[in-house]
KETIGU-979117 format. One line per field, with one value per residue (C-alpha): residue in three letters; y, x, z; residue number from 0. Coordinates in nm, 4 decimals, decimal comma. Each point is the difference from the previous one (the first is absolute). Layout:
r = (ALA_...)
v = (Y_...)
u = (X_...)
w = (Z_...)
k = (NUM_...)
END
This chain:
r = (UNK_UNK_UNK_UNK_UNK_UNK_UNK_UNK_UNK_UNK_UNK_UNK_UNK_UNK_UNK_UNK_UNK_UNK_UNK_UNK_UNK_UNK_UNK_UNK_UNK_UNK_UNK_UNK_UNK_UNK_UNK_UNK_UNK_UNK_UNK_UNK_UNK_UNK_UNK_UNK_UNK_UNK_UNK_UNK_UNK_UNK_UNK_UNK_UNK_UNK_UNK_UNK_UNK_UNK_UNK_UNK_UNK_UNK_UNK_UNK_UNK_UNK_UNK_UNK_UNK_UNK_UNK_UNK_UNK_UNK_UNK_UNK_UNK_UNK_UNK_UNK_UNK_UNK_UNK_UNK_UNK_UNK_UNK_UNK_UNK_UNK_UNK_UNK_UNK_UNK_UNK_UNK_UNK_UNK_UNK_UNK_UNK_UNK_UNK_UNK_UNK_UNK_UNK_UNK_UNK_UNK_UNK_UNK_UNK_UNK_UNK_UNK_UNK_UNK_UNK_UNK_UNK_UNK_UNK_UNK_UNK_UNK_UNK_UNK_UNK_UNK_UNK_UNK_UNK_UNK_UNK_UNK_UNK_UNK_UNK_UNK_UNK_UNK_UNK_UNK_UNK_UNK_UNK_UNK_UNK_UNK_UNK_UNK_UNK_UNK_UNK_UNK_UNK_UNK_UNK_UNK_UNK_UNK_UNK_UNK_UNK_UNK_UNK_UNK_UNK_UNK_UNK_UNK_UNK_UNK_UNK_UNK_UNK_UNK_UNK_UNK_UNK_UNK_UNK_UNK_UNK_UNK_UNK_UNK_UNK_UNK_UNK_UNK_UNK_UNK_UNK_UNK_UNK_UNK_UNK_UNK_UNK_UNK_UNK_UNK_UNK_UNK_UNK_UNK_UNK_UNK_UNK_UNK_UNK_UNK_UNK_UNK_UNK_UNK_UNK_UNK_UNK_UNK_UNK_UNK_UNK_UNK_UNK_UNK_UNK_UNK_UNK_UNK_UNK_UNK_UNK_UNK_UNK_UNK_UNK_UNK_UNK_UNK_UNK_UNK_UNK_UNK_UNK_UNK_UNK_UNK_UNK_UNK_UNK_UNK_UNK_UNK_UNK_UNK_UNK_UNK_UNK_UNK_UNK_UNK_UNK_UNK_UNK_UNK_UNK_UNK_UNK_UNK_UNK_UNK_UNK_UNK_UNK_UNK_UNK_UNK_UNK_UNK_UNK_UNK_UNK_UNK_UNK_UNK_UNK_UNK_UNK_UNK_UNK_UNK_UNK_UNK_UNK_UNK_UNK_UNK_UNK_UNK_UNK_UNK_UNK_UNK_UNK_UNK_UNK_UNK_UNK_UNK_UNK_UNK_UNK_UNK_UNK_UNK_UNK_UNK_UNK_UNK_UNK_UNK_UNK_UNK_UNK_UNK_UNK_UNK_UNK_UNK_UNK_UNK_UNK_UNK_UNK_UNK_UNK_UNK_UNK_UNK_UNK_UNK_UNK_UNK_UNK_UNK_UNK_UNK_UNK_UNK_UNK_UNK_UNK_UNK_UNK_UNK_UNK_UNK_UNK_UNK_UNK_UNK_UNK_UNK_UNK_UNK_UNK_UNK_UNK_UNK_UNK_UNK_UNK_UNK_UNK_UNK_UNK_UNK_UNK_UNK_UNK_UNK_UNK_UNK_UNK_UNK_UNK_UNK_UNK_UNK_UNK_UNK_UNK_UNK_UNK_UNK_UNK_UNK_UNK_UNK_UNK_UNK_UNK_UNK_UNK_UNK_UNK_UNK_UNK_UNK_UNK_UNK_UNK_UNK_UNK_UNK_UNK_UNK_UNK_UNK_UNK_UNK_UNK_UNK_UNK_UNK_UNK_UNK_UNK_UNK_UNK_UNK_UNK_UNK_UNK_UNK_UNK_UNK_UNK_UNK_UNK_UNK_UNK_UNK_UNK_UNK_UNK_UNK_UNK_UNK_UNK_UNK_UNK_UNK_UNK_UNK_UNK_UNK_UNK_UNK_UNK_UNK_UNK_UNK_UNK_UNK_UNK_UNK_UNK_UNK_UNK_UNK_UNK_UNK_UNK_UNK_UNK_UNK_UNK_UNK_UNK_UNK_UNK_UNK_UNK_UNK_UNK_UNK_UNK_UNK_UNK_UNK)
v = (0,9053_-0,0131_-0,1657_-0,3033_-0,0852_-0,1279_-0,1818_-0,1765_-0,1679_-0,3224_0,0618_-0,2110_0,1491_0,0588_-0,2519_-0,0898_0,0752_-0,3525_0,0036_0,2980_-0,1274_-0,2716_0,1503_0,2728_-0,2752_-0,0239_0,3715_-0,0479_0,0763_-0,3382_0,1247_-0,1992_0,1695_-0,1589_0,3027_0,1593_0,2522_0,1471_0,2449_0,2233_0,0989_0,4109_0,0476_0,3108_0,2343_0,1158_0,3610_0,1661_-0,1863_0,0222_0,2072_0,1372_-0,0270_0,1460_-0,0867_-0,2562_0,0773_-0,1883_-0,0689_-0,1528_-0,1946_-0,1365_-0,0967_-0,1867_-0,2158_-0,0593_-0,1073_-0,2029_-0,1639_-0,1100_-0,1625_-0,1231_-0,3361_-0,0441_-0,1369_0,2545_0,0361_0,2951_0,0556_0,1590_0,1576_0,2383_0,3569_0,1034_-0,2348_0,2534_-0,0782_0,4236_0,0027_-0,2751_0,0318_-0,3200_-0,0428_-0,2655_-0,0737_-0,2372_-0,1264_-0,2891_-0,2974_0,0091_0,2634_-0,1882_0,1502_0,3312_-0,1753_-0,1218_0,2705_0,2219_-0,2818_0,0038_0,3666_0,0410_-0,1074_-0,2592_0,2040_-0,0837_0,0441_0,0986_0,3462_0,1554_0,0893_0,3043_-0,0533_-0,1706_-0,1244_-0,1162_-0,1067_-0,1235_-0,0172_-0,1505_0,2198_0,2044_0,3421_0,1086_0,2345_0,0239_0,1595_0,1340_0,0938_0,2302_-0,0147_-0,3457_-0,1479_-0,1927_-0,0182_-0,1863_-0,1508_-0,0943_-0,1345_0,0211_-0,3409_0,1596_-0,0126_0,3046_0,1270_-0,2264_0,1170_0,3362_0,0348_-0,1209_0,2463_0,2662_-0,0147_-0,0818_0,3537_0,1386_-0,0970_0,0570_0,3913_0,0405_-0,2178_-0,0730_0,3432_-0,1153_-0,0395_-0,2856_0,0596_-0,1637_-0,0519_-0,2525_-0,0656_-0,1188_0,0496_0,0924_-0,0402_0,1716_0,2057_0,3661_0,2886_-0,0542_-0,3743_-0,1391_-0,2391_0,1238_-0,1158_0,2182_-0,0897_0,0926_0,0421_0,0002_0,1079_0,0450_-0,0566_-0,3431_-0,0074_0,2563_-0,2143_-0,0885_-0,3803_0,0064_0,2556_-0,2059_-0,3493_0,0974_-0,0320_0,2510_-0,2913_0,1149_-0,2599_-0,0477_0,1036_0,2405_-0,1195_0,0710_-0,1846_-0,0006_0,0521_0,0465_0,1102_0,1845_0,1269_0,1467_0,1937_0,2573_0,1067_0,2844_-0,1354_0,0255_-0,3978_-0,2134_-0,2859_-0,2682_-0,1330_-0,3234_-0,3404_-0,0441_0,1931_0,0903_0,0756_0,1422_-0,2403_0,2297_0,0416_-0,3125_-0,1395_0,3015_-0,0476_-0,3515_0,0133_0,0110_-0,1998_-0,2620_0,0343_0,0060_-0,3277_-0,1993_-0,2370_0,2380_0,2595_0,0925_0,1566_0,2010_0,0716_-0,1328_-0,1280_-0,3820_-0,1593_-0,2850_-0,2064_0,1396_0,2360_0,3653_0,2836_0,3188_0,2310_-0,1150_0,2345_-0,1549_-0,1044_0,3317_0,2568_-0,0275_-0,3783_-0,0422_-0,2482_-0,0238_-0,1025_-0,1319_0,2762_-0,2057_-0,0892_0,2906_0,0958_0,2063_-0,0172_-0,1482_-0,0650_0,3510_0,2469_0,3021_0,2956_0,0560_0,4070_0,1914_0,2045_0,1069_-0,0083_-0,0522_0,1819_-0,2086_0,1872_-0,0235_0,3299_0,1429_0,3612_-0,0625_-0,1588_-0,3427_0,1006_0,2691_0,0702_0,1521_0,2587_-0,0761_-0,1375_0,2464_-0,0818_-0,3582_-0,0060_0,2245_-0,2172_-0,3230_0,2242_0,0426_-0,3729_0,0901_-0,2187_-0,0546_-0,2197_-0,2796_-0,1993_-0,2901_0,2535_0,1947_-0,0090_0,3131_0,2050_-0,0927_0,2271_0,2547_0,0340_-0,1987_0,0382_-0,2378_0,1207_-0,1747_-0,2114_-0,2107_-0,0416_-0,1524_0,3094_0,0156_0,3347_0,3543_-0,0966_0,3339_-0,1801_-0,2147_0,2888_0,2039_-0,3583_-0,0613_0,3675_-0,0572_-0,3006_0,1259_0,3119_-0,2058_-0,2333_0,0249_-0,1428_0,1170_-0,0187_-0,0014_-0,0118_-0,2489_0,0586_-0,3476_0,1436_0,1787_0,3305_0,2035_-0,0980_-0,3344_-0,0753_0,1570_-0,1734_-0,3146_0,0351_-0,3813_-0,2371_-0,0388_0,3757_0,0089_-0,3171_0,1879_0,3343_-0,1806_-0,1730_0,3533_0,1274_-0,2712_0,0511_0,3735_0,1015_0,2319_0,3577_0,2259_0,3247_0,2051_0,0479_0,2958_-0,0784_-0,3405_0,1390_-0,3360_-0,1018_-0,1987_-0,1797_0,1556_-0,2561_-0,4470_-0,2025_-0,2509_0,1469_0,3141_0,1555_0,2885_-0,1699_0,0303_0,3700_0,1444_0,3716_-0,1596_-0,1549_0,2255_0,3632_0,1987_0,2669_-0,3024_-0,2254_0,3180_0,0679_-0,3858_-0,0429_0,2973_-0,1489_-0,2964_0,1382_0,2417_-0,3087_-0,2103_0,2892_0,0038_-0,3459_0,0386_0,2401_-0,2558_-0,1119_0,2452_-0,1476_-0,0818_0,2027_0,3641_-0,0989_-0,2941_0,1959_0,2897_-0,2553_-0,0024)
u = (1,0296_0,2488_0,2663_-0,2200_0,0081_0,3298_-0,0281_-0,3641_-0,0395_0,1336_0,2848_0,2917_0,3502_0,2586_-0,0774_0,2811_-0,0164_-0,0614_-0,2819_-0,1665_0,0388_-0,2440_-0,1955_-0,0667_0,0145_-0,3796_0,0501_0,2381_-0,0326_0,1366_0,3285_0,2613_0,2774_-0,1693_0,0241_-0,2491_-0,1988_-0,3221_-0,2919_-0,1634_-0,2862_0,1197_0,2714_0,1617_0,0172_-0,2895_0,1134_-0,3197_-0,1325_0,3052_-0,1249_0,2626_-0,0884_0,1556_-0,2221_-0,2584_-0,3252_-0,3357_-0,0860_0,3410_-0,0315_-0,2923_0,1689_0,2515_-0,2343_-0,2440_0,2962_0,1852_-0,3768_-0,0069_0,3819_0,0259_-0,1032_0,2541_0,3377_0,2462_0,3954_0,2604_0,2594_0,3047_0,2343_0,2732_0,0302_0,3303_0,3264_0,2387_-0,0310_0,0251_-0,3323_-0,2134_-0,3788_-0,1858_-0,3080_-0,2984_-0,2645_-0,3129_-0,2204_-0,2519_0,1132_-0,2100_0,2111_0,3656_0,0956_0,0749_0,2143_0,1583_0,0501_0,1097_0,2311_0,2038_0,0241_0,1294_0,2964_-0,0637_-0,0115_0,3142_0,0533_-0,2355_-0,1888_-0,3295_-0,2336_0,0289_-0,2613_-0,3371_-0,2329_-0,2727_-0,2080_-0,3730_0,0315_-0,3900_-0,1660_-0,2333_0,0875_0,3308_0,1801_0,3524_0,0348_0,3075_0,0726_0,3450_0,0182_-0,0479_0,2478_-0,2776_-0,2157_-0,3264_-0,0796_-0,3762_-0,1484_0,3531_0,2048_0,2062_0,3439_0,1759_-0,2641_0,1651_0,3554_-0,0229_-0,1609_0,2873_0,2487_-0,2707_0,0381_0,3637_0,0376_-0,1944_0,1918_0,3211_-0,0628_-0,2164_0,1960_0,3456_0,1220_0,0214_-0,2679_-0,1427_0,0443_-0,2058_0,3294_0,2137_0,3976_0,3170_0,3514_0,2656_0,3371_0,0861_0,3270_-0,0465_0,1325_0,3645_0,0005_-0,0324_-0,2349_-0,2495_-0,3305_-0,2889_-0,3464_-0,3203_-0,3679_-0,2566_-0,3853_-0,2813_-0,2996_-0,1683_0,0884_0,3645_0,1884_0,1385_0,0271_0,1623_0,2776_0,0103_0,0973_0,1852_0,3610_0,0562_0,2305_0,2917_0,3269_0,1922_0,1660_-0,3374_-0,2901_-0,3129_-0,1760_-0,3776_-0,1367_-0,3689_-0,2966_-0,2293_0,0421_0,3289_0,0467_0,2034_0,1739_0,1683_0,3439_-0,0601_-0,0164_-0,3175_-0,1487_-0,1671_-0,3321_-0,0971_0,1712_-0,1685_-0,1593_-0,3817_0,0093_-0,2393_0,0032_-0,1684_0,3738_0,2054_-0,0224_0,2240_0,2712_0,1060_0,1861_-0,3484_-0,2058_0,2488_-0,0670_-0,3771_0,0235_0,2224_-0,1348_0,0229_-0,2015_-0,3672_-0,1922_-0,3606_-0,2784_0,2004_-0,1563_0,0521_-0,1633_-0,2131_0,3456_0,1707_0,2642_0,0499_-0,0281_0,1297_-0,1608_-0,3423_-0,1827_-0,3426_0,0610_0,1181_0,2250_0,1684_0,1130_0,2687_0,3062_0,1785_0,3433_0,2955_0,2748_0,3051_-0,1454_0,0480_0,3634_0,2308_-0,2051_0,1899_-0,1065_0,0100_-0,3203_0,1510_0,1890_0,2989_0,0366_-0,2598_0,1561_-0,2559_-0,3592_-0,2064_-0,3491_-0,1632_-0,2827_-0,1973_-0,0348_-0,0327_0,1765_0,3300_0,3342_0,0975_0,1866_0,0310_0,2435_-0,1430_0,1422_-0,0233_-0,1393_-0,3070_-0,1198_0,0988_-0,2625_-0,2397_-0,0321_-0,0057_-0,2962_-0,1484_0,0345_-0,0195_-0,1329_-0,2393_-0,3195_0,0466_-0,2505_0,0335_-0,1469_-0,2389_-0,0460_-0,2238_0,2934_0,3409_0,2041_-0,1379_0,2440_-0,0501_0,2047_0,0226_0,2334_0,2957_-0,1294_-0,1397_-0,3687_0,0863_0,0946_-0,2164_-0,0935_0,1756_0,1794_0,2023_0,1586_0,1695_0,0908_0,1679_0,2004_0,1416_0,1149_0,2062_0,1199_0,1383_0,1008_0,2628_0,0857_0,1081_-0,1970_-0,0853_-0,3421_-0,0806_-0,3113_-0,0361_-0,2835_-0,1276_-0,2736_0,0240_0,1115_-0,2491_-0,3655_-0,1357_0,1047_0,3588_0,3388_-0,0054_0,3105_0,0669_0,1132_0,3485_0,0816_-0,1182_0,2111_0,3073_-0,0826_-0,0403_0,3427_0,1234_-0,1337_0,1625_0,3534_-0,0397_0,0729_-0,2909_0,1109_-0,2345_-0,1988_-0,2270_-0,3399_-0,1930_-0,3326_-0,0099_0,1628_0,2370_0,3379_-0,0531_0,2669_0,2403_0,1881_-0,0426_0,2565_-0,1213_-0,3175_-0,1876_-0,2276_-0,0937_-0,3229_-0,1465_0,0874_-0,3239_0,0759_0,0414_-0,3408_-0,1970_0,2084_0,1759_-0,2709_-0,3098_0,2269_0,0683_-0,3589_-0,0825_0,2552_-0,1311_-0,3071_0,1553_0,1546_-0,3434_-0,1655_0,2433_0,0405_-0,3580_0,0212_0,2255_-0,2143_-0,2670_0,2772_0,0061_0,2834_0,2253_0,3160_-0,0203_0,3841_-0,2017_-0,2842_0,2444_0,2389_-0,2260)
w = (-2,0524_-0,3157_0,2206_-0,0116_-0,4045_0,1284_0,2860_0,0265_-0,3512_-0,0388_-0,1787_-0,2553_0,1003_-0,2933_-0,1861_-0,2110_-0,3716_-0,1504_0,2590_-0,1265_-0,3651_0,0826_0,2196_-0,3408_-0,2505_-0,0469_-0,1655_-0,2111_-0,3739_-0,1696_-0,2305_-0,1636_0,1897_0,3205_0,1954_0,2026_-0,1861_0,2225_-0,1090_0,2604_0,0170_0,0351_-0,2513_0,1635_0,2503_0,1718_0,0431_-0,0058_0,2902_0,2116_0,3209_0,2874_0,3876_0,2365_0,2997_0,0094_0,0084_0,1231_-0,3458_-0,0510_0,3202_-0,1306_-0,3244_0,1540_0,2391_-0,3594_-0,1871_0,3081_0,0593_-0,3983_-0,0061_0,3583_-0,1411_-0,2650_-0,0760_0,0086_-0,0844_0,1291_-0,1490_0,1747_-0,2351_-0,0125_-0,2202_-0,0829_0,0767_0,2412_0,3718_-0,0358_-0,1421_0,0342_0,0097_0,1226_-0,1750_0,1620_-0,2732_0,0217_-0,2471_-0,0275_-0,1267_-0,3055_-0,1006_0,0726_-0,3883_0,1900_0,2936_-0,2847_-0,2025_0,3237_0,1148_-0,2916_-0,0396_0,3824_0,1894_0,2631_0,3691_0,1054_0,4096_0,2670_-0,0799_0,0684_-0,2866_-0,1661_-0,2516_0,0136_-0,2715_-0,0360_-0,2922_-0,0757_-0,3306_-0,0907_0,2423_-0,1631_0,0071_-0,1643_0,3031_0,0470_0,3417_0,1205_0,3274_-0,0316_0,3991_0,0349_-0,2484_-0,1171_-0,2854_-0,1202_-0,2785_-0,1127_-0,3456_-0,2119_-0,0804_-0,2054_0,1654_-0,1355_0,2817_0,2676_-0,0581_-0,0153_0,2930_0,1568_-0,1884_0,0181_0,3529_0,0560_-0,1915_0,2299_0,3181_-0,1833_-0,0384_0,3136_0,2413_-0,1382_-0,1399_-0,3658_-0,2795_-0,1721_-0,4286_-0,2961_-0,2000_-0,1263_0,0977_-0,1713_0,0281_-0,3347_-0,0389_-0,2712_-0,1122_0,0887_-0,2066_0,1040_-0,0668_0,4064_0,0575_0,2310_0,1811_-0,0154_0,1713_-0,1721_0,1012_-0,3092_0,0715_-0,2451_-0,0962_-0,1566_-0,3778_0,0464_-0,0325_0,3689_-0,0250_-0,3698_0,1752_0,3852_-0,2186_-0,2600_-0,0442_-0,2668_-0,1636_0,2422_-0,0216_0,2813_0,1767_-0,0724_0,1590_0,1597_0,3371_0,0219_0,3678_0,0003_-0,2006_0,2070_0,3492_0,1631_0,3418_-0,0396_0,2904_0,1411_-0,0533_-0,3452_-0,0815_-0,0636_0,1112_-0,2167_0,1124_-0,1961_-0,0316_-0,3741_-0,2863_-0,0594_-0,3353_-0,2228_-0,3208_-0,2860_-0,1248_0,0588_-0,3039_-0,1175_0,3224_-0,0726_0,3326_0,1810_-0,2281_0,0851_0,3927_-0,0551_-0,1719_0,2525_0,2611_0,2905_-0,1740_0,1300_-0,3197_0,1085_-0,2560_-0,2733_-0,3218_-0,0441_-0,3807_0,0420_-0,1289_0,3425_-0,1564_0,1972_-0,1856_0,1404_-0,2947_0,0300_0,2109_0,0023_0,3901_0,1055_-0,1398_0,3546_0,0059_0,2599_0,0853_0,2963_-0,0883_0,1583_-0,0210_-0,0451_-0,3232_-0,1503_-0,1270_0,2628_0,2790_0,3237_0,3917_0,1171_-0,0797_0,1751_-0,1552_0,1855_-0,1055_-0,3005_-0,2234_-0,2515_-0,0312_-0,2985_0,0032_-0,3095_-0,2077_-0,3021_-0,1656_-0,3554_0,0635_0,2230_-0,1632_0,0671_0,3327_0,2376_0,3246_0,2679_0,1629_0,3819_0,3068_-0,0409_-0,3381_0,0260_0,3041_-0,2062_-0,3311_0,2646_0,0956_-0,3319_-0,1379_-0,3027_-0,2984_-0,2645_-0,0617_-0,2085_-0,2003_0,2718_0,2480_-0,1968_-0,3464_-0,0277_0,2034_-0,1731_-0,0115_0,3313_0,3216_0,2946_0,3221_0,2446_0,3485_-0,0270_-0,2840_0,3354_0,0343_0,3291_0,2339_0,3051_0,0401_-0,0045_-0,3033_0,0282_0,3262_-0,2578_-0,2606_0,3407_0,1124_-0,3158_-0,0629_0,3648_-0,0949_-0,3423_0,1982_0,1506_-0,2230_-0,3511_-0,2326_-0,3505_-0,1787_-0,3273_-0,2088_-0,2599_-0,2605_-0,1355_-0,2182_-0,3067_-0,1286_-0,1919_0,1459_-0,0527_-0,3530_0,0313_0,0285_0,2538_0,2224_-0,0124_0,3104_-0,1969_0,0571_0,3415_0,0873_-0,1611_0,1729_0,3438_-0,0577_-0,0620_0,2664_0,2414_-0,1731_0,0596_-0,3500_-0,0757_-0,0813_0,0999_-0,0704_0,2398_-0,1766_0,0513_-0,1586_0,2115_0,3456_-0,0232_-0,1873_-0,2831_-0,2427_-0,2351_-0,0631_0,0639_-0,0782_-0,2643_-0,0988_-0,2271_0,1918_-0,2418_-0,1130_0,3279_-0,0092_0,0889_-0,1289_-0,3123_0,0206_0,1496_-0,1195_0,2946_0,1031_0,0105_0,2358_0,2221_0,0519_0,0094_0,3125_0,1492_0,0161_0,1331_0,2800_0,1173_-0,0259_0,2444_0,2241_0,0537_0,0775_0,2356_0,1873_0,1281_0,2390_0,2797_0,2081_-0,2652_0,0355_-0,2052_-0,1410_-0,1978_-0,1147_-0,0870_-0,2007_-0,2852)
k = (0_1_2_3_4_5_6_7_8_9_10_11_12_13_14_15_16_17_18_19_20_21_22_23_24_25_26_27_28_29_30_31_32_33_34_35_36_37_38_39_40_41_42_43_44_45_46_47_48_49_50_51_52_53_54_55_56_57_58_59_60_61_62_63_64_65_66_67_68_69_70_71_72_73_74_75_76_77_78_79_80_81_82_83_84_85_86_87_88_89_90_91_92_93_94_95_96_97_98_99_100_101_102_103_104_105_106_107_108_109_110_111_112_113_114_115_116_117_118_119_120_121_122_123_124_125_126_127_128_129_130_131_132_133_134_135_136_137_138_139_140_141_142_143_144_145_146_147_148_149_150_151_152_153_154_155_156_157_158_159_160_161_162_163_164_165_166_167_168_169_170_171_172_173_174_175_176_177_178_179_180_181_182_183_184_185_186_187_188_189_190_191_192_193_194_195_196_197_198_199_200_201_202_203_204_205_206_207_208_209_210_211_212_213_214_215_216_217_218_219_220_221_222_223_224_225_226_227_228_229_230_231_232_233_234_235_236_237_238_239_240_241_242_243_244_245_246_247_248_249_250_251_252_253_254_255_256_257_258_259_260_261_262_263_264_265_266_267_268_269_270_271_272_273_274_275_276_277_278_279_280_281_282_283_284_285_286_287_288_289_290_291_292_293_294_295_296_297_298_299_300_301_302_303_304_305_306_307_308_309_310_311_312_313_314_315_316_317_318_319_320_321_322_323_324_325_326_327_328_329_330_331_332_333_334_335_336_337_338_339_340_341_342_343_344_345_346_347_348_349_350_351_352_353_354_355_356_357_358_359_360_361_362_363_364_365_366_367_368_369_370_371_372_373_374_375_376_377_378_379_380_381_382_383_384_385_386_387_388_389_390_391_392_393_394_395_396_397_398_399_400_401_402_403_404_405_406_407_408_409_410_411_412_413_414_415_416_417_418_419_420_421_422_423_424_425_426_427_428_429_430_431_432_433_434_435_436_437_438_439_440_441_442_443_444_445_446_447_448_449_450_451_452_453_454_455_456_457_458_459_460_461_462_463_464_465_466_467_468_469_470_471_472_473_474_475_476_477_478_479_480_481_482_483_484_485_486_487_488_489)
END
């Protein structure tokens, strides 16, 4: 019954951008920029109504005749679209919505590359976005996933990636990551100019975007290229594909990263649940809309980003966190507990989140909360992968040391550690307490304020990272088929 959401409504095929425009024009929040800015009606992800299926059921049936019964009559548009620009690693994505809705087309036109050559859908989606229940149904086997009673498109798009992440580590032998991608050429420690390719997950609020964008002021013959943002399929071979033509970025912070404000503002920019004043100015820091306005940007607006989205070879990985007890950076010491902190996904709620919890751990596999089940499956791939392959991975605290009100590790000492960390001119120390290597020595920076035996005293920080590590080994335990080398690595 679901094949026929996309073949017996009477349907608008790829209509081109300037099309869609118009067609969305009547929801457009009037700005002086003259850009489209939308607001939805759902302002985020509806994660806590997101059900999995892995067979359909009579009551399912039933849903899908209610629902097919309800929109048969309208005007609808599909939208055939690309993820991810190698012929290697293409995943065809078919989405429909009704026409009343064309700001999503839109928005998922842009984002996407156009589905270059003759292939057979991958993905399918499908969205009812004023029906009157709020359900996002995916069906894992299937490829396919339903959307009813969200319009917000963050909802659209990753249900594409959600499932294209899927396929990747249950069909195509690699695994789908939540992490950004860039490429430095920087001098190493012997003076050669050398490429080194760099994957950067984390949590909202830790700082991934700042690190994914930034140039850390390199000269050439120094530089940096920005690939993607977001999603990356890592493969067996040890490179990784990009998935997105464009950026969705969150805009709480753009105001502070003049190289995205600047992309959020141009004409080819798509700003969601935005604030506009009544005199038609945007304003990024006004919250009153939604503390998660969006903008999807074109890429090649942004400094030292080319054509290409895919990393050719990955060299390092950085695990981004938001802690008050760990230095600034650590370097893990393997394959094992590389896969065992992608595991624990370590971070820390912020204000944004919870106000009432700042400060507690949270852990989210991965730092992805778009695995489709067994997340250990992931946490086992990515230990072969790294098994055979080497890349390094490092921890980089964002938060604070000393508990809420200690000493804020700022984004100018992570941007010169990361640079560090690319030129491979960290010295090293093994670190008992913490079960990692942490610094001893950073080329261009003082890292003894962060020193948290000096702010905490020797025998407390012992029994603190003890602590620690009982706690994330008994985290590790609720994953019975994770390998024993990962829980053991802790």
């Amino acid at each position: 019954m679901w094949e026929k959401f996309f073949t017996d409504f009477s349907f608008m095929e790829n209509p081109e951008l300037s099309d869609l425009r118009q067609m969305a024009k009547k929801d457009e929040i009037p700005n002086r920029y003259g850009i489209p800015v939308y607001h939805s009606k759902i302002k985020s992800r509806s994660a806590k109504f997101t059900e999995y299926h892995y067979e359909i059921t009579p009551d399912l049936e039933t849903l899908f005749q209610e629902v097919f019964q309800h929109y048969q009559s309208r005007k609808w548009i599909k939208v055939e679209r690309n993820i991810g620009q190698s012929p290697e690693n293409l995943f065809r994505q078919l989405y429909i919505v009704p026409s009343e809705y064309a700001r999503l087309a839109f928005m998922m036109t842009h984002n996407n590359f156009d589905p270059v050559g003759q292939k057979d859908p991958d993905i399918y989606i499908a969205a009812f976005p004023d029906w009157p229940d709020r359900r996002i149904l995916v069906f894992p086997n299937l490829h396919f996933t339903m959307i009813l009673g969200s319009d917000y498109y963050g909802e659209s798009k990753m249900a594409g990636l959600r499932m294209a992440m899927h396929i990747m580590r249950e069909e195509r032998g690699g695994i789908g990551l939540h992490a950004g991608s860039k490429i430095y050429r920087v001098k190493n420690a012997q003076g050669q100019l050398t490429e080194r390719g760099a994957l950067i997950f984390g949590l909202s609020g830790t700082g991934k975007t700042t690190i994914s964008v930034n140039s850390h002021n390199l000269v050439a013959p120094e530089g940096v290229e920005i690939l993607q943002d977001d999603i990356n399929m890592l493969t067996t071979k040890g490179n990784s594909y990009g998935t997105e033509k464009n950026f969705y970025v969150k805009t709480d912070s753009v105001s502070s990263t003049p190289e995205l404000q600047d992309a959020c503002l141009a004409e080819d920019a798509i700003l969601e649940n935005v604030y506009v004043s009544p005199e038609g100015e945007i304003d990024f820091d006004n919250m009153s809309i939604s503390t998660n306005g969006r903008a999807v940007i074109n890429r090649r607006r942004i400094p030292n980003t080319s054509d290409r989205i895919d990393l050719p070879q990955v060299n390092f990985f950085l695990f981004n966190t938001r802690r008050y007890d760990i230095p600034p950076v650590g370097k893990l010491t393997g394959p094992a507990q590389a896969a065992a902190f992608f595991m624990l996904g370590e971070s820390t709620i912020t204000s944004a989140d919870d106000p009432t919890r700042v400060g507690e751990t949270t852990r989210v596999v991965g730092f992805d909360p778009f695995i489709i089940n067994k997340p250990e499956k992931s946490g086992n791939r990515l230990y072969e992968i790294l098994s055979n392959h080497p890349i390094d991975v490092y921890i980089v605290n964002t938060g604070k040391i000393g508990g809420l009100d200690g000493i804020k590790i700022t984004p100018e000492v992570t941007l010169k550690i990361v640079e560090n960390i690319a030129r491979g001119t960290i010295k090293w120390q093994y670190n008992e307490d913490l079960g990692y290597e942490i610094p001893v020595e950073v080329p261009g920076l003082d890292l003894s304020q962060f020193d948290p035996y000096k702010i905490y005293g020797k025998e407390e920080y012992k029994n603190m990272m003890e602590a620690l590590r009982n706690d994330r080994r008994k985290h590790l335990q609720q994953f019975p088929d994770l390998y024993d080398q990962i829980k053991e690595s802790i």
